[in-house]
RODO-281418 format. One record per residue (C-alpha): residue in three letters; x, y, z. Coordinates in steps of 0.2 Angstrom, whole numbers, plus 2048, in hexadecimal, padded with zeros to 3 digits. Last residue first. Layout:
BEGIN
ALAXYZ;...
//
This chain:
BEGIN
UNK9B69C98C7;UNK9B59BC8B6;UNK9A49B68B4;UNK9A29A38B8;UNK9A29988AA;UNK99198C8A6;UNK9889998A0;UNK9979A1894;UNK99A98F88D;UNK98B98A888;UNK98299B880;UNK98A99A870;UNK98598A868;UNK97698D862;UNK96C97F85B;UNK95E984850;UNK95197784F;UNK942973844;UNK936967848;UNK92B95A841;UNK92F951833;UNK941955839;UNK94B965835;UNK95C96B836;UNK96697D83D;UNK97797F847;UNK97E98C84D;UNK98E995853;UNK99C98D846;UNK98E98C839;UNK983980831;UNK975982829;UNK965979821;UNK967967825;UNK95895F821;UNK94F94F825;UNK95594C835;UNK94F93B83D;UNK94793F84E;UNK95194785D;UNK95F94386A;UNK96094987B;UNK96F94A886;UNK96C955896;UNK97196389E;UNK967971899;UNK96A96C886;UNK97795F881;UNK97395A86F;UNK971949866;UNK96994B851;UNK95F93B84D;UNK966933839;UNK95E936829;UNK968946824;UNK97894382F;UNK97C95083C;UNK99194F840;UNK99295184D;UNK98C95085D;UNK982961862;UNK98496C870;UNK977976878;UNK96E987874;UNK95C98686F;UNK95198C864;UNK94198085E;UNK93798384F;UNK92697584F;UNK92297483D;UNK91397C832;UNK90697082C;UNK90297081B;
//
């Protein structure tokens, strides 16, 4: 069996992320959308995890806003 493709990324996702339906995220400024998910294994208030047929992805959703702000002086 061949292993999947794991990807990490922080972004944003659209919600919600419907089994059988693409996944869109924002990720280094851009909108991309991915295959059917197959499985939606967790969901929390910092991440995201679901699989395709081919890939698994963890969305973080931590790292957006403190790269976009500017540090305080």
């Amino acid at each position: 069996m061949k292993t999947k493709k794991f990807i990490q990324i922080y972004g944003k996702v659209m919600l919600p992320v419907i089994r059988g339906m693409s996944a869109k995220y924002f990720s280094n400024g851009t909108w991309k959308e991915t295959a059917k998910v197959r499985r939606i294994v967790e969901v929390t208030d910092t991440y995201i995890k679901f699989e395709t047929d081919r890939i698994r992805y963890c969305i973080d959703f931590g790292m957006v806003e403190s790269a976009v702000l500017p540090a305080a002086a």
